[in-house]
N, C-alpha and C positions, 0 to 999 in steps of 0.2 A: 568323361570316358577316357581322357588318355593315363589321370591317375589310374582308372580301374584297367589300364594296358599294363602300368607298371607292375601292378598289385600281380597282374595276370601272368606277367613271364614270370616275379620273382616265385610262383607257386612251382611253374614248370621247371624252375632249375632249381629250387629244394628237392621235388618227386627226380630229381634227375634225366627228366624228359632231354635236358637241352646237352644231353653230351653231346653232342654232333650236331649244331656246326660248330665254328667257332661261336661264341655270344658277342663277340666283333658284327659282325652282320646283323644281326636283330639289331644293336646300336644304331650301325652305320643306316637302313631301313626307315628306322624310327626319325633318324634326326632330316633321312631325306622328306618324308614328310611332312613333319613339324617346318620343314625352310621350305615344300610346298605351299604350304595353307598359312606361308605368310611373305608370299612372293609377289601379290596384288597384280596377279593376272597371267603373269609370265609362265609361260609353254614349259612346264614340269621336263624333266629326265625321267621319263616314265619308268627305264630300266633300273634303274633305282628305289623303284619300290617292289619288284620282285625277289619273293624268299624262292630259291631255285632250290631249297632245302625241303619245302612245305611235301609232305608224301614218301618221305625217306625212311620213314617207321611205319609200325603197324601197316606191314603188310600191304603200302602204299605203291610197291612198284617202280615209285618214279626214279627216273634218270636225273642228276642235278649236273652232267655234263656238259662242255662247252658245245656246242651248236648256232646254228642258225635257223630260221622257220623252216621247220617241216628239210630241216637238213639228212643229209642219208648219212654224216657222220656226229657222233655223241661222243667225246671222249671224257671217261670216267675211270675211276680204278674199279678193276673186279675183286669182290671179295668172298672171303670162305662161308659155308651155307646156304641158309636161302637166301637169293640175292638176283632176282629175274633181270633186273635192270642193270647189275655189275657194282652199283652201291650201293651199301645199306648205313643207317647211321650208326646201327649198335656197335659199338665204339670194343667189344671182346671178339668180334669177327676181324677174319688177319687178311692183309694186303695182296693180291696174287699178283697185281702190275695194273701197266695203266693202256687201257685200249680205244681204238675208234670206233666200233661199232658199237651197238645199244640199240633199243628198242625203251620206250616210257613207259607206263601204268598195263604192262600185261603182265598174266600171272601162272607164265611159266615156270615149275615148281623147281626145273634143272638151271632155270636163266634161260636168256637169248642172245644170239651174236660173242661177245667178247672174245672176239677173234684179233690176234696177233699181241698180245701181252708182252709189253717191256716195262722191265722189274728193273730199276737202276742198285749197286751194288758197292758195297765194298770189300777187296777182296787183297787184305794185308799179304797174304801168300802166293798171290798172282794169280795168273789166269785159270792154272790147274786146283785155283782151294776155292774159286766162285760158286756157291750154292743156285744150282743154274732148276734144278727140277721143281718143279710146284709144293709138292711138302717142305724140301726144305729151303726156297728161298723166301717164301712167306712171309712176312713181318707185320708188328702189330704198329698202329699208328700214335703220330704225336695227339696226344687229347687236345680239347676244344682249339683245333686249328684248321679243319674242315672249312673251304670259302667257296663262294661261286658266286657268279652273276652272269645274265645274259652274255654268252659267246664265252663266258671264261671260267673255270674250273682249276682249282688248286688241292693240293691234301700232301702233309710231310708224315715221313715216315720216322718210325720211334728213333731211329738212327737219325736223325737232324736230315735227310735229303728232302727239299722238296719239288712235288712235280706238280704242272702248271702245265694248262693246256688251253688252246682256242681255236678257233675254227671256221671255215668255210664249206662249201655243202656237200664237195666231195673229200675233202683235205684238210688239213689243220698241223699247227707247230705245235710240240712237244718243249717246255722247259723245264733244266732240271739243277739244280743249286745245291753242289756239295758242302757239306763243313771243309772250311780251312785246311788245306797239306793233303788234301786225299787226293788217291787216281781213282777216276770215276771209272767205272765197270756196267755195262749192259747185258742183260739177258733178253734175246728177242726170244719169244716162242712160237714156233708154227704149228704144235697140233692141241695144244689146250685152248679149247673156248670153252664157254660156261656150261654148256649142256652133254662136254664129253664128247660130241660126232662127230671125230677129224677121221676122215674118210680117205687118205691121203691127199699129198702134196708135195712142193717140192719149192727149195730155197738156196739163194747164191749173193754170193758178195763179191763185188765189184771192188778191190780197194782202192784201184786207182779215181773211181770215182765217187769213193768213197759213200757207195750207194747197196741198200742189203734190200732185194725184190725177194716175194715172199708171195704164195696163193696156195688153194689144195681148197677140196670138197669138203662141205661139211653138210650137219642134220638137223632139219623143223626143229622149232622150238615147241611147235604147239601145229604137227602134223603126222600125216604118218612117216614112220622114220624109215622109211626104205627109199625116200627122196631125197635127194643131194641137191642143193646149190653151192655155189663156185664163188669165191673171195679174192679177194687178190691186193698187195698192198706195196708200194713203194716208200722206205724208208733213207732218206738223203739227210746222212751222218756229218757232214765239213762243214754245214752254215756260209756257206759259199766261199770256203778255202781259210774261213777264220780260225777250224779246230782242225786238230791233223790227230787221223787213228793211230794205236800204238799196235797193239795184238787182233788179232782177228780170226776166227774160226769157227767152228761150229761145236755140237755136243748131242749127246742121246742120252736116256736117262729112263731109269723105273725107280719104283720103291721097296725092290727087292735087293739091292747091290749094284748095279748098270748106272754105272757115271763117268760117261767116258767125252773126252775134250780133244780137236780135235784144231790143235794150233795149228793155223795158215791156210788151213780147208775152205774152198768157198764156196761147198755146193750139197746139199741135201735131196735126196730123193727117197718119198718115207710114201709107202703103200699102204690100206687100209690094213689092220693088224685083224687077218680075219679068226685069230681063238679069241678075242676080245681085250677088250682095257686096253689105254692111250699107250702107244710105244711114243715118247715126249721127245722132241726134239727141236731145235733151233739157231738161233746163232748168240754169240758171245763175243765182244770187243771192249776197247778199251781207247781212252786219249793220251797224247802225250804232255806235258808238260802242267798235269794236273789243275785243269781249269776250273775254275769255282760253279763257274754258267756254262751246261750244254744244253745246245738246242739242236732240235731235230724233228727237220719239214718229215710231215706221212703224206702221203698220198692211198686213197683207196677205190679200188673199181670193181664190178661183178665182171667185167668184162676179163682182163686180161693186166701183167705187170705193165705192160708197156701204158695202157691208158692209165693204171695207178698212176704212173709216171707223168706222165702227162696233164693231168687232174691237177696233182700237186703244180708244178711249174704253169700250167696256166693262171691257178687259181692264188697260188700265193707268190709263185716265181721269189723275189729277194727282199719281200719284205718283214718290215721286221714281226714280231712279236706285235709290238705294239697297238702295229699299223692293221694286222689283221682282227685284233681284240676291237678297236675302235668300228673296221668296217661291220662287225658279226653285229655291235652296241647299235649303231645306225639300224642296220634293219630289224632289230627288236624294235629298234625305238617306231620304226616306222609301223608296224604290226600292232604294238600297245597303243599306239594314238588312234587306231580305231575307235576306241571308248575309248570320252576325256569325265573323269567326274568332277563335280566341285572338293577339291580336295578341303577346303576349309573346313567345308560344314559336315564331313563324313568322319566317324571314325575310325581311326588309324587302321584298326584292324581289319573292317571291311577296306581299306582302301588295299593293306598288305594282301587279302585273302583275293580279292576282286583283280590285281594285277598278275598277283601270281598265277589265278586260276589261269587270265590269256594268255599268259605265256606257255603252259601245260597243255594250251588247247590249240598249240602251232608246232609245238615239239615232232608230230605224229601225226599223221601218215608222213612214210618218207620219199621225198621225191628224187627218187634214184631212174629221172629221164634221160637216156644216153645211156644205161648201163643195164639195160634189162638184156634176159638171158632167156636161153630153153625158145620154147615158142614164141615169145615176145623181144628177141635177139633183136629182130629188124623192122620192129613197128614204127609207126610214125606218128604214133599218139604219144601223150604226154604216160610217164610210167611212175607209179607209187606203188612202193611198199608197206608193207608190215601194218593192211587194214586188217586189223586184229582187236575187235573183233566185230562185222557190223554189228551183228544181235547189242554190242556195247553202246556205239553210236550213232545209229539212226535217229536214238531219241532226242537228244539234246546237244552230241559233238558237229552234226550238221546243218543242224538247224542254227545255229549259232554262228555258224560260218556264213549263212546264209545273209545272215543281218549285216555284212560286212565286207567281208570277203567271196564274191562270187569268183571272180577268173580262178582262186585256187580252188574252189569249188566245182567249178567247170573243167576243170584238168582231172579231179580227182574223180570225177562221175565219166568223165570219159573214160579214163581208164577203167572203169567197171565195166563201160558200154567193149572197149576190148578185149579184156578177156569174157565177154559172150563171143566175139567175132572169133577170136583162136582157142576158145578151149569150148564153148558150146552154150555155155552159164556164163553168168555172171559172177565175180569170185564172191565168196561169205570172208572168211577169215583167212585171205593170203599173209603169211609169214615168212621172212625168210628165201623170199622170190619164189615157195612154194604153198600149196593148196594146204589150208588149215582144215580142222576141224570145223564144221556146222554144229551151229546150239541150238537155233531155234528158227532154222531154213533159210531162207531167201530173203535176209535182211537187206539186201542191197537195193530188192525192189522200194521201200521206203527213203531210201536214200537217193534214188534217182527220182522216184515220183515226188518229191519232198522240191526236187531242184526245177523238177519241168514246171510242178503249179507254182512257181514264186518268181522262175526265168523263161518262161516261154518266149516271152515276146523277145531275148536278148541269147537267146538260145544258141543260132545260127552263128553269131557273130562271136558269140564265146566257144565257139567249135566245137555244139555237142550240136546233130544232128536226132528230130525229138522222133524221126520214125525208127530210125536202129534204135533209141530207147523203148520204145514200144515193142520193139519186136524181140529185145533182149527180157522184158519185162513179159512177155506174152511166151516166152522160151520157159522163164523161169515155174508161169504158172499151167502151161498145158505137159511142159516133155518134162519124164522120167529121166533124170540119168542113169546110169545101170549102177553105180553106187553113189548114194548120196550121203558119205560122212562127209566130204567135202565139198560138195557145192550140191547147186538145188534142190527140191525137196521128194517126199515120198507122194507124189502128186495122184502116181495111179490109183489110191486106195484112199486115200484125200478126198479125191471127186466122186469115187463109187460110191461111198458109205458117207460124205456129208463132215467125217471128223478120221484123224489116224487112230484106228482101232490098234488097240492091245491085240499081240498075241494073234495076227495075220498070218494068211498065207500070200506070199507077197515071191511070185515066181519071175517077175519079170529086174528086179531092183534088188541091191543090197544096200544093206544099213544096220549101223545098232538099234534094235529092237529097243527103246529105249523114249521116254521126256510124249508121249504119246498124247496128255492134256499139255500139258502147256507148248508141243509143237500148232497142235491147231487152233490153240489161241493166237500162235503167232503167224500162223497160214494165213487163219481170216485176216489178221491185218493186213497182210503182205498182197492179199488181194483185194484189200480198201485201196492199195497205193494203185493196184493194174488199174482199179475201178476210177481212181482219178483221172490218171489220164488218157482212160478210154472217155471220161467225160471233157477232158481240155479236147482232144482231138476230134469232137462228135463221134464215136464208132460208139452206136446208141444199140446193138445188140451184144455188145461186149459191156455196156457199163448195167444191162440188165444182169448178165451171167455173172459179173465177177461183184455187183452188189448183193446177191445172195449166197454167195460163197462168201463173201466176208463176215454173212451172219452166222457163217459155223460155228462161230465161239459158241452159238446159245444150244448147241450139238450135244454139249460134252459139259451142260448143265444137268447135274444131280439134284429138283427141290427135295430128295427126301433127307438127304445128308445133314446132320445135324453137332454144331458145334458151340459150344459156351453159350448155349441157349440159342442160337441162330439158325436158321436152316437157309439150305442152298448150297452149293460148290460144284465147282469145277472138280471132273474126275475122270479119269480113262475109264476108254470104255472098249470090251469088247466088240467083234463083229457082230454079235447077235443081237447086240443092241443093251443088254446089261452092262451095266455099270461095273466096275473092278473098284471097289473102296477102298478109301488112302485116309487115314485122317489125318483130317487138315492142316493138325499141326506138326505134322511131322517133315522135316526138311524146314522148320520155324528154327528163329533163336531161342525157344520155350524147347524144342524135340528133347525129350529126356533120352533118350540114343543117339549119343554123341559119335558112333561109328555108322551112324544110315550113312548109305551111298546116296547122294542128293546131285549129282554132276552127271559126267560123261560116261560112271562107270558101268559096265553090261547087267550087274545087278542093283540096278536102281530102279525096283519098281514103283516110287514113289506115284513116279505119271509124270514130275515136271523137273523142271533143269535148272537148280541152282536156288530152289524154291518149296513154298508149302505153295498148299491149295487156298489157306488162309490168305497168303500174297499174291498168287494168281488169279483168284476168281475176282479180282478187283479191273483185271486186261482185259477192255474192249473200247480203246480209246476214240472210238471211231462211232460209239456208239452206248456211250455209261447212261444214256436217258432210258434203255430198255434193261442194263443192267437194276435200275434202283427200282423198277417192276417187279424184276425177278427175284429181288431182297424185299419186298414187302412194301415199298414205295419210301418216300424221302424222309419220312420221321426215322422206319427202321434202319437205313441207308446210313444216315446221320450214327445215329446208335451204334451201330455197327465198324461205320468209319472211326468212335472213339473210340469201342472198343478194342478195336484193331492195333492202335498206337497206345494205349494205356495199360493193355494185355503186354505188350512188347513182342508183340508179330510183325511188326515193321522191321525191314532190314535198307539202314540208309544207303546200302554200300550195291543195294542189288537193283539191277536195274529194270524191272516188271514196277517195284514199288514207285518210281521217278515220280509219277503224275499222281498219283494216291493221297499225296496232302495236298491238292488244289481239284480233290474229287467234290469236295463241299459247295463248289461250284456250279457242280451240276445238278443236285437238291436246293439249289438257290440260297446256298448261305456264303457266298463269298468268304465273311470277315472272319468266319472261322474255318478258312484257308489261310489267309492272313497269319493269326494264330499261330496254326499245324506248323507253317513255313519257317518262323522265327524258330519255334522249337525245333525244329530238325538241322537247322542252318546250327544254332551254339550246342546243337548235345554233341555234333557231327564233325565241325568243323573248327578251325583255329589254326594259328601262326606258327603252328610247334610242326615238328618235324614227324608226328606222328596227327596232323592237322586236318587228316583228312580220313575216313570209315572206310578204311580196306582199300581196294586197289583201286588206283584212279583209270583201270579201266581204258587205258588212250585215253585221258583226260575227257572219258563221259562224266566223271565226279567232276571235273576242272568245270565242265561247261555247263551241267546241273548247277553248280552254285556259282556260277556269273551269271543264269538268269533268274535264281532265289535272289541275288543282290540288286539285282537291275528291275524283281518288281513285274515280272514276267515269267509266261512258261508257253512255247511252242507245241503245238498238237501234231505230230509229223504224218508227210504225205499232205497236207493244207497250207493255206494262209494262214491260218487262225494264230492268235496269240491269246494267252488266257491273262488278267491285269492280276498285279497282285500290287503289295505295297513296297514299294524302294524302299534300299536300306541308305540310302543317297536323295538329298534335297536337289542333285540338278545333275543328271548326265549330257551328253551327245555320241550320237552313233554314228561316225563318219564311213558313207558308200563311196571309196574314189571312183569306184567303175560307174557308178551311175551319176556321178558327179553329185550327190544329195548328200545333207545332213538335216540329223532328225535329233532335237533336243527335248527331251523330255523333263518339267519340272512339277517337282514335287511342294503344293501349297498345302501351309500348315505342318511342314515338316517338323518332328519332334528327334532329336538324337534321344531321348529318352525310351524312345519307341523300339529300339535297337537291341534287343535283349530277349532271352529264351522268352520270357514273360513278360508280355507288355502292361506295364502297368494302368490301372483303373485311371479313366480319368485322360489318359496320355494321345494326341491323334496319330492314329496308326494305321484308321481302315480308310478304303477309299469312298469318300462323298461324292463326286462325278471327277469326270472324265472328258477333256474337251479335246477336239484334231483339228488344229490350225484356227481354233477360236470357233468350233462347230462342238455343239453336243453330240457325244459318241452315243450311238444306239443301245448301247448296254456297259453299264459297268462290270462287268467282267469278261468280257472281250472284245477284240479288233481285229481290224485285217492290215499284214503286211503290206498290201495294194495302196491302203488307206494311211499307210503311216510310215513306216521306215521307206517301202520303196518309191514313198513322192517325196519324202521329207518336210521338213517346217517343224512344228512345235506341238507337244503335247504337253498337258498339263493333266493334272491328278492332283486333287484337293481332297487334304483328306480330315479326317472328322476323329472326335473323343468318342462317339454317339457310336457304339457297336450294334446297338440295336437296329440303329434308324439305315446303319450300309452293310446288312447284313441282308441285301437282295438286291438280285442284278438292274433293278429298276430297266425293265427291260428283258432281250432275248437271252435264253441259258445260252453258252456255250453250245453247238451242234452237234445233233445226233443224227444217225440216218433213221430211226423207229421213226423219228417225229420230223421229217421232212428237209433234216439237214444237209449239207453239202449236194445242196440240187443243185448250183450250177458253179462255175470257177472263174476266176477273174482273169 
């Protein structure tokens, strides 16, 4: 396998995949671990095996800026285009400067954040010839010299300057390295961020203390834009009295002739431009004695300059560069040593793909505790940002967290649990410290009931209180908000008619009229989750009510609909009870109408959000034992599920399809889950920068394929885990909070097995399944109760023999038709 790694980049850097990063990293990567897997035992640099590049193409999203877990600052440079994150790799897109804020894997079309841009300069004619406005300070980058790693971020400009940045969770240093004999020159900017919303602001320079404070309103990335949140940034120029400023002042600027500089001025005050388009302004300085190395402490807060300020001097006060790069590498390192796997006996590239995914899956949510604003100014709960989107990560970015990480888990489900207390709901998609869009309603209830059945008993003590979850949960599934594009759902008309009918009279609520099947596919779920923990709590006339409301999905089943020989689907439906036909493949990668409106927009009447009917009617995770009835029972089912992925209706990047290649499980054929899994993991994924199927989503992609590696797939709202087969002979899953670890190994392992197509012959599928040296009840699932949250040892032995582990020997995976999830651990 590691020949077939070389073989594998040199193809990526013929196609010219690997413009960006540097190919220094993939190197440097590579050799960390090759000197892993033959270190004979010793505790790996975990951050060393992360490509903080992996998702930087193809529409990937990701942020490859310096940070730390789940930090509220990213600093990356923003670039021209589409660029949601502020970096993109495509190496003909031009530089606009380098900033703190970012968001990871969303896929806001204008960007998000990239508030406060400094563009470093040179400007042979002084201060008056500095190209200070966005079109024209712009510049294209040095090729293959893009770098990053855990807490640190680099990238040089076509001009030889390079900037380098690393970070802490509200703060971070800026460095920036001119060519020889130059005076270095800065451009701060205060009303360009990525999305265009500078709403006013207002900016000053201190030069005696050689410090430029900077904030002003800005707009949702992915909400409605008549919301403002509030930014604010402390920028400390002297490096504690080591660089002395030369010029200093500010400037305003358009791209109509308006370039005006405004030496010795230290104060801007810019109002929103109400005829529209950015009136661009900021500040402009310079050093004396032309330094090779400037650096420069930011500080950033929603609050106010003064805590920017503050933030910064707490947080990094006079240390160096260095010192802050090492601490950022510490706490990656601590976060990745969650899962340790046998580096030996894995393949390089599951080990690159497997680390880099956890590190994508701590990037986001951001824990901006101490800075929340608006209603949430003076909470006393722990505060996150930019959960964007739940509908993304309920399914796999929590549950994930779950295996691991509960206290950040518990922070970040409490915060859901307050905004039900200050806003009335629970939020779906806060962005930007404002109320996003809804996709597919009240994802959050999954994600709190996902946390109550797996920490109940630890609940208290993790500071989530489980009846305000219940009662935030029982909020989300009885009350109407009067608009539900951002939070709650269309519950009135939901519980009257059994399904969201098309084409309602709906006097009491507003909402886009719009995703009508595949919203109450994802109701029903969302009241599987109320229905849990009306069963953890005993409330035995709520777990009657909200168990058949979760059977709505079978509502807004059509058996007369008929596709590539198949009958059955999912479809909206009117009030009257008719059905409104879609066919099914339309809103497919096969749709031969490459302009259907398939998303958020008012003319989508497909019925579903982001999807065909082909990929939705497969939703009912709660419950796919009465789904394969209603396809014709487990032969057609099967048939069906191939034709599905062979047809090319699979969309790996969308997240309705996640559990659709481990559906074989529920027809009882495991091994051809197994299968499905391999092929979806190498047509989907890989170490290139375009490594991942579309937007990682808040690294729901990231955490989707760390439990395709790990050989695993979570059922969310349960304990359950579905087994699949490791791409790794030996992991461990370390619980600090619970003091446990849980090693699971892999007998019979074959690195041969490891490949889109498992070859004939090769053991790949699982033969049993033992917990702490006890035969597991079924081969194809277990219970968190029973494994990760006691710890000890699991073993998985697996077999050549597809036929002979191609049945759970034992119970399916649980349904409710056939008596599942009766009671909770």
């Amino acid at each position: 396998m590691h020949g077939t790694r070389v073989l594998f980049l040199s193809f990526l850097s013929a196609v010219g995949i690997l413009a960006q990063p540097s190919p220094d990293l993939q190197k440097r990567i590579s050799a960390a671990i090759a000197q892993a897997a033959n270190s004979n035992g010793t505790k790996p640099d975990y951050t060393l095996f992360v490509n903080t590049f992996i998702g930087t193409d193809n529409y990937g999203d990701v942020c490859p800026g310096a940070s730390i877990p789940f930090g509220m600052v990213k600093f990356t440079t923003d670039m021209t285009g589409y660029a949601p994150a502020g970096y993109v790799a495509d190496n003909t897109t031009f530089i606009r400067g380098l900033s703190p804020l970012h968001d990871s894997g969303t896929g806001s079309s204008l960007g998000t954040y990239g508030n406060f841009e400094i563009m470093p300069s040179i400007c042979p004619g002084g201060f008056n010839s500095c190209n200070t406005t966005l079109l024209n300070r712009q510049r294209l980058r040095k090729l293959y010299n893009d770098d990053g790693s855990p807490g640190y971020f680099s990238l040089t400009l076509d001009n030889e300057i390079k900037m380098e940045a690393t970070a802490t969770r509200r703060a971070g240093l800026e460095r920036f390295n001119f060519p020889d004999g130059v005076k270095p020159y800065f451009v701060l900017d205060l009303a360009n961020d990525l999305p265009a919303s500078f709403a006013g602001g207002q900016l000053d320079i201190d030069p005696r203390k050689g410090r430029v404070t900077i904030g002003g309103k800005y707009g949702s990335s992915f909400g409605p834009g008549r919301y403002n949140y509030q930014a604010f940034a402390c920028y400390d120029l002297l490096d504690g009295g080591k660089q002395q400023l030369d010029e200093y002042g500010v400037w305003t600027g358009d791209n109509y002739g308006l370039d005006a500089k405004g030496l010795g001025q230290t104060h801007l005050n810019m109002s929103l431009n109400l005829i529209g388009g950015i009136y661009q302004s900021g500040a402009l300085f310079s050093y004396k004695n032309n330094p090779k190395t400037v650096n420069i402490r930011v500080g950033i807060s929603f609050r106010s300059t003064d805590q920017a300020c503050q933030n910064a001097e707490q947080e990094i006060g006079s240390a160096s560069f260095e010192d802050i790069e090492k601490r950022a590498k510490q706490l990656w390192q601590e976060k990745l040593s969650k899962i340790e796997v046998d580096v030996a006996g894995t393949s390089p590239d599951v080990v690159e793909m497997l680390y880099s995914s956890l590190y994508r899956a701590a990037l986001t949510p951001n824990n901006a505790t101490g800075e929340s604003q608006g209603l949430f100014e003076h909470t006393r709960s722990p505060y996150f940002d930019s959960l964007y989107c739940s509908w993304d990560t309920f399914r796999t970015f929590f549950p994930l967290m779950s295996l691991h990480s509960p206290v950040e888990f518990s922070e970040i489900v409490e915060t859901y649990i307050d905004g039900w207390r200050k806003n009335g709901w629970m939020p779906e998609c806060r962005a930007n410290n404002l109320p996003g869009w809804t996709q597919g309603g009240s994802s959050a209830d999954n994600i709190v009931s996902h946390f109550a059945l797996n920490y109940h008993n630890e609940a208290r003590r993790l500071g989530v209180d489980l009846d305000e979850l219940y009662d935030a949960l029982k909020t989300d599934g009885e009350q109407n908000p009067p608009e539900w594009n951002t939070q709650g759902r269309q519950v009135n008309v939901y519980k009257r008619y059994g399904y969201v009918p098309f084409a309602v009279l709906d006097v009491s609520s507003t909402g886009r009229q719009t995703r009508e099947g595949s919203r109450t596919l994802e109701y029903a779920f969302e009241d599987f989750g109320i229905r849990q923990v009306a069963l953890l709590l005993g409330k035995g006339h709520d777990v009657d009510t909200y168990t058949n409301r979760s059977l709505s999905y079978r509502n807004v089943w059509d058996p007369s609909v008929e596709s590539d020989g198949f009958k059955g689907f999912s479809q909206k439906r009117y009030s009257n009870g008719t059905f409104f036909y879609n066919d099914p493949t339309h809103c497919s990668p096969k749709d031969s109408d490459p302009d259907r409106a398939c998303s958020l927009q008012g003319n989508n009447l497909n019925g579903f959000y982001e999807s065909s009917s082909w990929e939705y009617s497969w939703y009912a995770p709660h419950d796919t034992a009465y789904l394969i009835k209603l396809m014709g029972g487990n032969e057609t089912f099967v048939k069906r599920l191939d034709h599905f992925f062979e047809k090319g209706y699979y969309l790996a990047e969308n997240e309705p399809s996640f559990q659709t290649p481990i559906g074989y499980h529920y027809a009882n054929h495991p091994a051809q889950s197994v299968d499905r899994v391999r092929e979806v993991v190498f047509k989907n994924f890989n170490v290139s920068a375009a490594g991942i199927p579309g937007n990682d989503d808040q690294a729901a992609m990231a955490s989707l394929l760390t439990f395709h590696l790990l050989g695993l797939y979570p059922v969310p709202s349960t304990s359950q885990l579905l087994i699949l087969s490791p791409f790794t002979p030996k992991y461990t899953i370390h619980n600090s909070y619970l003091n446990v670890s849980t090693t699971v190994t892999v007998k019979n392992f074959d690195l041969k097995s490891v490949q889109k197509v498992i070859p004939e012959g090769t053991a790949a599928y699982v033969a049993n399944v033992t917990i702490n040296g006890k035969a597991a009840a079924s081969r194809c699932h277990f219970d968190f109760y029973d494994t990760f949250k006691k710890g000890g040892n699991i073993e998985i032995t697996l077999t050549a023999d597809k036929a002979a582990a191609d049945d759970c020997l034992g119970a399916l995976p649980e349904s409710l038709s056939t008596g599942g999830f009766s009671k909770t651990r």
